[in-house]
RODO-2510 file (C-alpha; in nm, 4 decimals, decimal comma):
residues 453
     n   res          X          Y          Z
     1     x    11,6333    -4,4917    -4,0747
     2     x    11,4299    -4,5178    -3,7833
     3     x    11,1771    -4,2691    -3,6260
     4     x    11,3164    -4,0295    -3,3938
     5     x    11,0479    -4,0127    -3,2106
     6     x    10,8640    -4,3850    -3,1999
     7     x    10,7693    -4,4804    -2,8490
     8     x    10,5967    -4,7388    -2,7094
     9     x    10,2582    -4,6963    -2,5311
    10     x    10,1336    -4,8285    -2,2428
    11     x     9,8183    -5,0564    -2,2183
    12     x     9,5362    -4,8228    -2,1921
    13     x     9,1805    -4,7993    -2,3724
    14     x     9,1218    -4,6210    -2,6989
    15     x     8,7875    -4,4636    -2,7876
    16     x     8,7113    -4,6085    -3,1374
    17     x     8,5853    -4,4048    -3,4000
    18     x     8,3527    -4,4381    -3,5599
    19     x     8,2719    -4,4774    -3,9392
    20     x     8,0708    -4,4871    -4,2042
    21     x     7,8542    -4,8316    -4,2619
    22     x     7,9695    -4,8882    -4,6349
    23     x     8,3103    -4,8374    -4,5217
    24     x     8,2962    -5,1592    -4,2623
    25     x     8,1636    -5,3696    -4,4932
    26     x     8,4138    -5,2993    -4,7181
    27     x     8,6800    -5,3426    -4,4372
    28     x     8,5268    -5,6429    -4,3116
    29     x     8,5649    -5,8206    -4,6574
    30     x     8,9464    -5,7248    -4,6867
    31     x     8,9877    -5,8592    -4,3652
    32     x     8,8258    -6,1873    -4,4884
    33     x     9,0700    -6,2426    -4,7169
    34     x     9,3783    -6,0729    -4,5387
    35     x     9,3198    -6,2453    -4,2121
    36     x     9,6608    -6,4732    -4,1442
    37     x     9,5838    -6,8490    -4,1740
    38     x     9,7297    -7,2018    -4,2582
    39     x     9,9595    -7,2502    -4,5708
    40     x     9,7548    -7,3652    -4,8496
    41     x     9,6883    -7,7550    -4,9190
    42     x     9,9652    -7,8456    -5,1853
    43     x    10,2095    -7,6398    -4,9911
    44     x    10,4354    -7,6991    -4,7229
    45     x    10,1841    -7,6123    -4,4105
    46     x    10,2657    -7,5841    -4,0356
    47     x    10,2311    -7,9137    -3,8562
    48     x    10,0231    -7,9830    -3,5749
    49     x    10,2305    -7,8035    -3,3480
    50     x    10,1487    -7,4738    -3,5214
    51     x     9,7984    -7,4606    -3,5840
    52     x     9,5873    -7,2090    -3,4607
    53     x     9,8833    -6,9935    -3,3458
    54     x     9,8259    -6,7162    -3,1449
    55     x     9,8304    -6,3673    -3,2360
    56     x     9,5961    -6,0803    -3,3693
    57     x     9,4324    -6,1070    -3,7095
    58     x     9,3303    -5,7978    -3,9373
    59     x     9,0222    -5,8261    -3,8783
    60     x     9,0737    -5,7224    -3,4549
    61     x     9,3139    -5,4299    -3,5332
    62     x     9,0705    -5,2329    -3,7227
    63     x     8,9419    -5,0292    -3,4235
    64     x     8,5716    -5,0660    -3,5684
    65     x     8,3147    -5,2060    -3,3478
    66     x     8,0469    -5,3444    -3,6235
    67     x     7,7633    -5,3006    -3,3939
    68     x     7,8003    -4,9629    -3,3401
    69     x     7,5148    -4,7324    -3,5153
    70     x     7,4517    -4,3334    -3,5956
    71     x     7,3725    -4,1858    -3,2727
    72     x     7,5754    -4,4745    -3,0524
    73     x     7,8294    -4,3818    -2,7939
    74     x     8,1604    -4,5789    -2,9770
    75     x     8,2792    -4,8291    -2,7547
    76     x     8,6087    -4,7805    -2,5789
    77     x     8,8714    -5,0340    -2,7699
    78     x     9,0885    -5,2802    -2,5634
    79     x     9,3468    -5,4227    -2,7424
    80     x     9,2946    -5,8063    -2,8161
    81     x     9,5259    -6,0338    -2,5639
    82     x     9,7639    -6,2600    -2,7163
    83     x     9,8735    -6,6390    -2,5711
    84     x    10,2415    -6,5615    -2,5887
    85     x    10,3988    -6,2443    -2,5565
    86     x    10,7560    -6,1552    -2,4730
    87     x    10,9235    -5,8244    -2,2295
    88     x    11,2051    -5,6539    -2,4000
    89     x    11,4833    -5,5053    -2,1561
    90     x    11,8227    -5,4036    -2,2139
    91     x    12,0220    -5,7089    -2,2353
    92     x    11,7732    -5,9946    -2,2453
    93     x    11,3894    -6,0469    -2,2902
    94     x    11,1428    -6,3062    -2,0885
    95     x    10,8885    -6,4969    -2,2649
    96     x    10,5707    -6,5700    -2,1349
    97     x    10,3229    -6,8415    -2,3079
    98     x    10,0358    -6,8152    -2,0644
    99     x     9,8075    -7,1258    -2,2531
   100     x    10,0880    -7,3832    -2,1639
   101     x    10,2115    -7,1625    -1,8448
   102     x    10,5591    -7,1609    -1,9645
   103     x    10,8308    -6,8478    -1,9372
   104     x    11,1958    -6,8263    -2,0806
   105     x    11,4653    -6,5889    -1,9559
   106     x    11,7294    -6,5734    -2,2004
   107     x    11,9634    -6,2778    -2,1277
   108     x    12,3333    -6,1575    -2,1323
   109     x    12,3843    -6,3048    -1,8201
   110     x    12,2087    -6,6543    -1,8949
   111     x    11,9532    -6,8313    -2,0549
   112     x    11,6937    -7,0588    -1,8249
   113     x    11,5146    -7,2906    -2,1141
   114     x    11,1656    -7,3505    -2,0946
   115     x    11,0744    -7,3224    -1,7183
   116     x    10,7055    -7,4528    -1,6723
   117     x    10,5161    -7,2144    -1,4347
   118     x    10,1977    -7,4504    -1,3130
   119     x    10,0987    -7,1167    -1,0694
   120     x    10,0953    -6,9036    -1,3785
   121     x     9,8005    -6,6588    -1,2742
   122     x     9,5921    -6,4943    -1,6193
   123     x     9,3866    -6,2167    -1,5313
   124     x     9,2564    -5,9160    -1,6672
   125     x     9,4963    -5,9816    -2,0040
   126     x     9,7983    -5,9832    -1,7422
   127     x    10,0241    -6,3354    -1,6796
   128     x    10,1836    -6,2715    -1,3254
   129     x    10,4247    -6,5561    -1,1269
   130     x    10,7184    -6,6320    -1,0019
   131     x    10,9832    -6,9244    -1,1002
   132     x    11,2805    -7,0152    -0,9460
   133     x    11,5923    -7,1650    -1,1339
   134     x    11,9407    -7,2329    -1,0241
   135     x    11,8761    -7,0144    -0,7126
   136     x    11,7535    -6,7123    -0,8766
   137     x    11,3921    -6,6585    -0,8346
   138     x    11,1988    -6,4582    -1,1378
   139     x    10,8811    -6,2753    -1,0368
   140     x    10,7070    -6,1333    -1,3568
   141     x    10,4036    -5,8954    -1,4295
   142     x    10,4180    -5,9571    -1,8158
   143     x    10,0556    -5,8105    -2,0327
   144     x     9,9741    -6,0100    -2,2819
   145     x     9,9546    -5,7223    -2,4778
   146     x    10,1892    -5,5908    -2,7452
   147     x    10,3001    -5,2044    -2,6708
   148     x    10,2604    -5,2485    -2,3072
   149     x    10,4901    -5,2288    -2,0084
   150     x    10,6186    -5,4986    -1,8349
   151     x    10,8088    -5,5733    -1,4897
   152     x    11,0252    -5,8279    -1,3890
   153     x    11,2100    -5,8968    -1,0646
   154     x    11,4752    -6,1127    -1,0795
   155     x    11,6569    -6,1794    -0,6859
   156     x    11,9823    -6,4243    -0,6178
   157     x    12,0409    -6,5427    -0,2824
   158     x    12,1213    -6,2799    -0,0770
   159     x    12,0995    -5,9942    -0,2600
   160     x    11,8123    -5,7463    -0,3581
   161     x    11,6110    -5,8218    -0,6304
   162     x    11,7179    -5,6080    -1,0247
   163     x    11,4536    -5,4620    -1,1271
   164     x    11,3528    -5,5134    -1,4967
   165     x    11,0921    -5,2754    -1,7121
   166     x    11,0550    -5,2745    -2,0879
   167     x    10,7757    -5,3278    -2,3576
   168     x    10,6068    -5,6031    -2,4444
   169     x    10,6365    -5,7671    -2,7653
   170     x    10,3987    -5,9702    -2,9095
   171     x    10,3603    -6,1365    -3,2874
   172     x    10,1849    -5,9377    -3,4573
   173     x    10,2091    -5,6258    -3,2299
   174     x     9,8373    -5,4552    -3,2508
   175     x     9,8383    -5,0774    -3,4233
   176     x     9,8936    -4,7528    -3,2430
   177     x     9,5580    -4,5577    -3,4510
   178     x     9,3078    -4,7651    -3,5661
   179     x     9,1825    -4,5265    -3,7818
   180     x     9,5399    -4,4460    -3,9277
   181     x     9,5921    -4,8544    -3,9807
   182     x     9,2372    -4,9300    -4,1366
   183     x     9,4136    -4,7159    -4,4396
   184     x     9,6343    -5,0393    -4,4940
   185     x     9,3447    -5,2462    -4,5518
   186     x     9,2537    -5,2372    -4,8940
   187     x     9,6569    -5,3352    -4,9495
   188     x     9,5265    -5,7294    -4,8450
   189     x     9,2795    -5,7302    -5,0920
   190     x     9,5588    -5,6550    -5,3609
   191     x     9,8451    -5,8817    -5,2257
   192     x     9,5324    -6,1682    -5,1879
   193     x     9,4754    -6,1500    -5,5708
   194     x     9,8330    -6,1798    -5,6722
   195     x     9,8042    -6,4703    -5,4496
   196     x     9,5141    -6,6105    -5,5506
   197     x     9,6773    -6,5909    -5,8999
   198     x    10,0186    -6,7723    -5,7908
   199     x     9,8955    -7,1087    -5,9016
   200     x    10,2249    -7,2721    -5,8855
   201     x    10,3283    -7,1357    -5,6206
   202     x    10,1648    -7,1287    -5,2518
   203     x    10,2689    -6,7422    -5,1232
   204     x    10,2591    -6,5772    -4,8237
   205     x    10,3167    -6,2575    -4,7347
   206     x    10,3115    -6,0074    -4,4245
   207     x    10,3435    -5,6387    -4,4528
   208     x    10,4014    -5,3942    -4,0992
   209     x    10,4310    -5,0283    -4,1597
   210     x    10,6994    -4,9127    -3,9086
   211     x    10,6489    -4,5149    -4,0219
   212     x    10,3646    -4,4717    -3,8212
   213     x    10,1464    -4,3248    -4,1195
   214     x     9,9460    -4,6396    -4,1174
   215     x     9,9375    -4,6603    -3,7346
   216     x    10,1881    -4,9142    -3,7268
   217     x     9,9352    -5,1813    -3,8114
   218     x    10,0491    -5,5394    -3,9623
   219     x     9,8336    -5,7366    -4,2262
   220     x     9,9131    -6,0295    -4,3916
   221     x     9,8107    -6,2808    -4,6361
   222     x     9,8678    -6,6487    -4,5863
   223     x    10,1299    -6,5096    -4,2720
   224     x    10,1456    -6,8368    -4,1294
   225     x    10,2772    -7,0288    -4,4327
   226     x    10,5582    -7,2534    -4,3893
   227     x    10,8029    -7,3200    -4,6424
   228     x    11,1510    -7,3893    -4,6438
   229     x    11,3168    -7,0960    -4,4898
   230     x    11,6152    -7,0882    -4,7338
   231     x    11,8514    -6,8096    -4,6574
   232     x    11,6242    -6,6298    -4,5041
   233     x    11,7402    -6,8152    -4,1735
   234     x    12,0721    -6,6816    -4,1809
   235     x    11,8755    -6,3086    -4,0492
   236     x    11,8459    -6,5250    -3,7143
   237     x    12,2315    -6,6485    -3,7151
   238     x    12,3327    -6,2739    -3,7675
   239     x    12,1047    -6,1438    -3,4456
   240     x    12,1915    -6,4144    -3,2331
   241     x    12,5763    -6,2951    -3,3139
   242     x    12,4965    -5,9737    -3,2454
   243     x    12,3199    -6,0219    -2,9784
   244     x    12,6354    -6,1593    -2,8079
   245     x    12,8237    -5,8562    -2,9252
   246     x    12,5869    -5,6330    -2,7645
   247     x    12,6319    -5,8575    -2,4151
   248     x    12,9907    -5,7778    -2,4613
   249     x    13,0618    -6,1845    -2,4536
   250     x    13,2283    -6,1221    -2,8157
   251     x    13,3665    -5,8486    -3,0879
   252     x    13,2976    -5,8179    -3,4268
   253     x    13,7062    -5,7750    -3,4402
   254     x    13,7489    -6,1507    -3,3268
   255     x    13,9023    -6,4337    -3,5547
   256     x    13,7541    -6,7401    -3,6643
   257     x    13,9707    -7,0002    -3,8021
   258     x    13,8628    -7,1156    -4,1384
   259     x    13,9403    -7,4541    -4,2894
   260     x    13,9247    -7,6147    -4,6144
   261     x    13,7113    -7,8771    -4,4597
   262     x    13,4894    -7,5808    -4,4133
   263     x    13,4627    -7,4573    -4,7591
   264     x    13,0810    -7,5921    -4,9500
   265     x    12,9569    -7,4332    -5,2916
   266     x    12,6538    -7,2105    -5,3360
   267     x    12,5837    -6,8698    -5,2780
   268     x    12,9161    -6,6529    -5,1399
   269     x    13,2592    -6,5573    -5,1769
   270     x    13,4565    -6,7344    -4,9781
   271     x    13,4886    -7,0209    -5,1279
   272     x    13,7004    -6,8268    -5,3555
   273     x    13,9164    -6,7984    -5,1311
   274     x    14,2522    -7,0157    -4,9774
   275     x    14,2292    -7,1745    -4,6567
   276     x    14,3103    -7,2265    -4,3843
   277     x    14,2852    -6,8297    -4,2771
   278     x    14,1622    -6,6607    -3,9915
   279     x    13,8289    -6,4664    -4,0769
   280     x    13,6640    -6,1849    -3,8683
   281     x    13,3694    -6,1971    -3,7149
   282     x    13,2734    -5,8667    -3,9002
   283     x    13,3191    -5,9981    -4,2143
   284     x    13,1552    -6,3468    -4,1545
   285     x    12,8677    -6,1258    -4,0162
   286     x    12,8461    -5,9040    -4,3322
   287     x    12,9577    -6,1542    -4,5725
   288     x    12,6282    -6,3939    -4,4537
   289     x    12,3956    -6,1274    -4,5864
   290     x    12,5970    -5,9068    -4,8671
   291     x    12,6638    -6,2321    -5,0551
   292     x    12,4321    -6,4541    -4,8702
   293     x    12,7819    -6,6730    -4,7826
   294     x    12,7305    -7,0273    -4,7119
   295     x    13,0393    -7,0786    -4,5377
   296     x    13,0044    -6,8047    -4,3531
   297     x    12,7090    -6,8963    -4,2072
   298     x    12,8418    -7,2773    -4,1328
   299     x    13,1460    -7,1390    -3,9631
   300     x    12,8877    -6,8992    -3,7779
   301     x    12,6639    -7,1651    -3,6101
   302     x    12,9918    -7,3777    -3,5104
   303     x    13,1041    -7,0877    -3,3846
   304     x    12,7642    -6,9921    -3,1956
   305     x    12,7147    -7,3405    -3,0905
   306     x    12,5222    -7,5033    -3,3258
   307     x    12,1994    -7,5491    -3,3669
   308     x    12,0611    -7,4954    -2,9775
   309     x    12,1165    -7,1357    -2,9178
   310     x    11,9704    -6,9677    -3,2748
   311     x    11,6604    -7,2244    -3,1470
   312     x    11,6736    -7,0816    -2,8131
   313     x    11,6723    -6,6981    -2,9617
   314     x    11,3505    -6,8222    -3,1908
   315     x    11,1876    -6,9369    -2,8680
   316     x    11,2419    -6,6867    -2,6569
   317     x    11,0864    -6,4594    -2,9370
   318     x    10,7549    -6,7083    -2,9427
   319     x    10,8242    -6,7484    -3,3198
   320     x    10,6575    -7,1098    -3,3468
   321     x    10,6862    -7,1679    -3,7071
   322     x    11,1029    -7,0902    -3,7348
   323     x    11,3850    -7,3714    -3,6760
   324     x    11,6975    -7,4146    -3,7593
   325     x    11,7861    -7,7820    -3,8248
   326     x    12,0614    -7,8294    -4,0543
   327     x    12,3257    -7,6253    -4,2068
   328     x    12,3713    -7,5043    -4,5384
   329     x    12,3822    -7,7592    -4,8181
   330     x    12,3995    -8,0567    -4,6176
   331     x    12,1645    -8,2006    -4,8330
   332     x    12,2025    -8,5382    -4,6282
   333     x    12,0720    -8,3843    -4,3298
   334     x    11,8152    -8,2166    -4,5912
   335     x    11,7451    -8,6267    -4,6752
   336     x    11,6913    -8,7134    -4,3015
   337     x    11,3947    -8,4684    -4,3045
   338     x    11,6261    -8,2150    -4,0941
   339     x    11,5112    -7,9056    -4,2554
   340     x    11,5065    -7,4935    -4,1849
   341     x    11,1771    -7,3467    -4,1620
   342     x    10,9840    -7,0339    -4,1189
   343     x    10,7006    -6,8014    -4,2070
   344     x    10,6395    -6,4783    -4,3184
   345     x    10,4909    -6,4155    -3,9680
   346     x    10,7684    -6,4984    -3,7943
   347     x    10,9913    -6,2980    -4,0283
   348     x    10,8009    -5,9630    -3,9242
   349     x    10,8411    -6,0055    -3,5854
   350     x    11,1818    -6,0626    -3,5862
   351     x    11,2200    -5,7373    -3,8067
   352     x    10,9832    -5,5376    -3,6289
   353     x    11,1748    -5,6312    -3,3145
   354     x    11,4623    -5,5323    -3,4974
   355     x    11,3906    -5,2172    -3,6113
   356     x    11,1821    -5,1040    -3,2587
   357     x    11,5607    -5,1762    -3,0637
   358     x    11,4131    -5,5115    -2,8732
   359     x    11,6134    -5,7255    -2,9343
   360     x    11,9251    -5,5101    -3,0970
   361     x    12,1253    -5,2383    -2,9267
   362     x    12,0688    -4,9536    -3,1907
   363     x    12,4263    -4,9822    -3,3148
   364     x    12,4112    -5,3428    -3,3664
   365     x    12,0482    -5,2844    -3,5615
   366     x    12,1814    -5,0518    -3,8037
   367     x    12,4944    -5,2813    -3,8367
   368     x    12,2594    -5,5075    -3,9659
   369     x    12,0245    -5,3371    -4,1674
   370     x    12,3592    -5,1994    -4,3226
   371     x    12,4584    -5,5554    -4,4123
   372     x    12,1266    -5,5455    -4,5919
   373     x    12,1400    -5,2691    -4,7946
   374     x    12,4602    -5,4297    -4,9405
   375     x    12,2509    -5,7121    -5,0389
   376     x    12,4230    -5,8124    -5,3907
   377     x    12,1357    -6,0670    -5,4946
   378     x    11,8816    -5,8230    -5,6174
   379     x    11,6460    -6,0371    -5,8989
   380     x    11,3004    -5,9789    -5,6603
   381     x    11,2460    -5,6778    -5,4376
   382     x    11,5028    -5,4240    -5,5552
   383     x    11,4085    -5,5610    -5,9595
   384     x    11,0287    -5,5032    -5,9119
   385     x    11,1195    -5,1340    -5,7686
   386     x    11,2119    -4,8488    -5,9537
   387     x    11,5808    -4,7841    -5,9549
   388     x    11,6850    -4,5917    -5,6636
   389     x    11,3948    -4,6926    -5,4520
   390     x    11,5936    -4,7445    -5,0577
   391     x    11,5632    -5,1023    -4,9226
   392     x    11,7591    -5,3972    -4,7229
   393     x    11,6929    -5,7278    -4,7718
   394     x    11,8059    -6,0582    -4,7942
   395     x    11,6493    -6,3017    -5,0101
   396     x    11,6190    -6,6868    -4,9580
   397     x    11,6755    -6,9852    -5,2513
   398     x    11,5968    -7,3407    -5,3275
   399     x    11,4865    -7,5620    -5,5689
   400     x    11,0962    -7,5477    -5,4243
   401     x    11,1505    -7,1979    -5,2413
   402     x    11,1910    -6,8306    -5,3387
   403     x    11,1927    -6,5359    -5,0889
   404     x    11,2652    -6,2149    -5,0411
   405     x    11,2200    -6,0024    -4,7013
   406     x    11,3461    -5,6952    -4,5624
   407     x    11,2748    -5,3311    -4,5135
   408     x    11,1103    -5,0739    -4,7456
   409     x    11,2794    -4,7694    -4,6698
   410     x    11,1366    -4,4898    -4,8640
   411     x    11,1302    -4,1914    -4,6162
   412     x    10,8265    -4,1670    -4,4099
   413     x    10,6630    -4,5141    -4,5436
   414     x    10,9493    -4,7248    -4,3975
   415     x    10,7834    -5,0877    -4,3594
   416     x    10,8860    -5,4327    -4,3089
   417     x    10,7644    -5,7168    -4,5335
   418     x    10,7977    -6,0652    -4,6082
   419     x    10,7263    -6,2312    -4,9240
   420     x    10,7270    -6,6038    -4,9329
   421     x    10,6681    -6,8735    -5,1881
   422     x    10,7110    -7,2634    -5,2342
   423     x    10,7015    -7,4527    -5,5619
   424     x    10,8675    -7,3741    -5,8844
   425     x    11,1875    -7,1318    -5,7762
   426     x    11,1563    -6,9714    -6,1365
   427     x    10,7790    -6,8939    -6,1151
   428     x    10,7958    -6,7889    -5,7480
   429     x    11,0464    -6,5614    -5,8081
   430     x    10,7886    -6,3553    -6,0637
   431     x    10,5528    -6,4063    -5,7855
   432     x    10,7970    -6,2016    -5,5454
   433     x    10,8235    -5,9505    -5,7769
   434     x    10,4778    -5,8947    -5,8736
   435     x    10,3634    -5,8752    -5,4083
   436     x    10,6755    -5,6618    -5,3975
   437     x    10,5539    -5,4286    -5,6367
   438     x    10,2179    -5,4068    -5,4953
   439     x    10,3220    -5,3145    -5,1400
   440     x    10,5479    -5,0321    -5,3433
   441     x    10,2572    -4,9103    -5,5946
   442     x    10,0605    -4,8906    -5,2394
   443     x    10,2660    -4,7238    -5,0494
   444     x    10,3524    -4,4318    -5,3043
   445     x    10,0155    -4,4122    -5,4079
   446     x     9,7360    -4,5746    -5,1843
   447     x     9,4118    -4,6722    -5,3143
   448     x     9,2114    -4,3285    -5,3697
   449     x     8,8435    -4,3446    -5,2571
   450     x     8,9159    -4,7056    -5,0300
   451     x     8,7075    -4,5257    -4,7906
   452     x     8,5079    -4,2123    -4,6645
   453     x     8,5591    -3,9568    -4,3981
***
């Protein structure tokens, strides 16, 4: 399911290769059109608060320098610094947002909010300081740049600092071979006409390879799209669940008392079921993706806490375009304006963060991408696919929304992808079908002659 042998890398430079003119400006135009950016005008857009997010488009991960000539030395490639990034170590992570000098620690043994760090020091692509909170004291060496290694000390009153190493995630995370991930370029150009032909239905889409055979690179079209996130939020209530289980706070064989009071229509099958009954935190878990369960997922975020700690998960992951702000079919609270967002950005993070083990223990990832693959609502992905084709998913519903996101898992092209849409639910559910398919067609059969040797 997941490569034996995928490692993370430390910062370092990478001698760029280089390649034939023609073949730039080819590249350069699919990254034109490929390049993440805002939802489009009639859709629902990120508000001011997520404009001009920061991250890596396309057009920096294609290890090409366009100035370089015949005859040039190629010029060593840094990869590009993000604003936010985020350290992965077993148990917890520590966001870092070095443009409004802010860190998070949110770990098994506690969670500090938003701590602002004024002293925040940027240098050389780095974010180093120290924060103190509750009497613990946080010193942090965190790159702001995805694949590298981070450090952070954390030291209680009287006792010597734990010392914390892991990699550092950021959204997207830049490719491992440039050359290797320029080969996933000419799949923008094909998702950006199927999008450019959607016009009922503003789509976005993101696509990272996880296989390595397209050096782990990420592109996307219209990434930072916001529509209603649907059921597609209930990926974020099963991690922060797990997440706990891994921290040993709970166990998947724990009950939850279900009422009638609890019981709302929908997508699921429990509400086919009498109450009251005591239901297990496996099957809740399992239930809120296999059948997409509405009550399961209520009972979930009462049992979780509510709303504040699948928020504090999002944030400590920098994923600025995800909330969740009401629960499922409360279509007062829908009426207020309180609504579930995301993108299909913030989608492939979480994924990708899934699938790398950085944010999962690996039993509790394949737990999950299990509960995927038992995914019973199968119209998009899984219908655009030939039969038989491997994948987990879970797809998202409304009225004005229709996604479908998960994992490709055809051996040695496993990849994560998001797909997207508001307007029409009917007509963005072809539109589903028709990206998924591309991203398939692509992947079993790339583009011959995209480029030259």
């Amino acid at each position: 399911m997941r490569k034996s042998d995928k490692k993370h890398s430390s910062s370092r430079l990478v001698p760029s290769t280089r390649v034939p003119r023609k073949w730039l400006i080819a590249a350069v135009a699919l990254i034109m059109v490929a390049t993440t950016g805002p939802a489009t005008a009639d859709g629902p857009g990120p508000g001011p608060e997520h404009q001009g997010e920061p991250g890596y488009g396309v057009g920096q991960a294609d290890g090409a320098d366009p100035g370089d000539e015949p005859g040039a030395e190629p010029t060593p490639e840094r990869a590009p610094t993000s604003e936010v990034s985020w350290l992965s170590f077993p148990g917890g992570v520590f966001a870092v947002d070095s443009l409004g000098h802010t860190v998070r620690y949110r770990a098994c043994d506690g969670d500090t909010g938003r701590v602002a760090d004024p002293d925040m020091r940027v240098a050389a692509g780095v974010a180093t300081g120290e924060v103190t909170v509750e009497g613990r004291s946080y010193r942090y060496r965190v790159p702001l740049i995805g694949r590298s290694q981070g450090t952070l000390a954390v030291t209680r009153h009287h006792h010597p600092p734990t010392e914390l190493t892991g990699v550092v995630v950021t959204s997207p995370q830049p490719h491992t071979d440039p050359v290797a991930g320029a080969r996933l370029f000419p799949l923008s150009g094909q998702l950006a006409r199927v999008v450019a032909d959607a016009s009922l239905n503003p789509a976005g889409v993101t696509v990272r390879d996880l296989s390595g055979q397209y050096g782990d690179q990420q592109i996307a079209v219209n990434g930072s799209l916001r529509p209603k996130a649907a059921s597609v939020i209930k990926l974020w209530i099963l991690v922060e669940l797990l997440r706990r289980v891994d921290c040993g706070q709970v166990s998947l064989d724990d009950g939850v008392l279900v009422t009638p009071a609890d019981v709302v229509g929908g997508t699921g099958q429990l509400q086919f079921e009498t109450f009251p009954q005591v239901v297990t935190l496996h099957r809740l878990a399992q239930y809120l993706i296999k059948y997409s369960d509405n009550i399961a997922a209520n009972v979930l975020i009462t049992y979780l806490g509510g709303f504040a700690p699948v928020n504090a998960l999002i944030d400590s992951m920098n994923q600025r375009s995800t909330i969740l702000a009401r629960r499922m079919l409360d279509s007062a609270a829908a009426q207020r304006g309180e609504e579930n967002y995301t993108s299909p950005d913030d989608v492939v993070s979480l994924l990708g963060a899934v699938w790398d083990g950085e944010i999962l223990t690996p039993a509790s990832r394949d737990l999950m991408i299990g509960f995927m693959r038992e995914q019973t609502l199968n119209t998009k992905i899984p219908a655009a696919l030939p039969p038989g084709v491997p994948v987990a998913h879970k797809t998202g519903d409304l009225p004005d929304a229709s996604h479908d996101v998960g994992y490709y898992l055809i051996p040695g092209s496993e990849t994560a992808v998001a797909f997207l849409t508001a307007g029409p639910m009917d007509t963005g559910d072809e539109t589903v079908r028709r990206m998924a398919r591309t991203v398939y067609d692509y992947l079993v059969t790339p583009t011959d002659g995209a480029y030259e040797e």
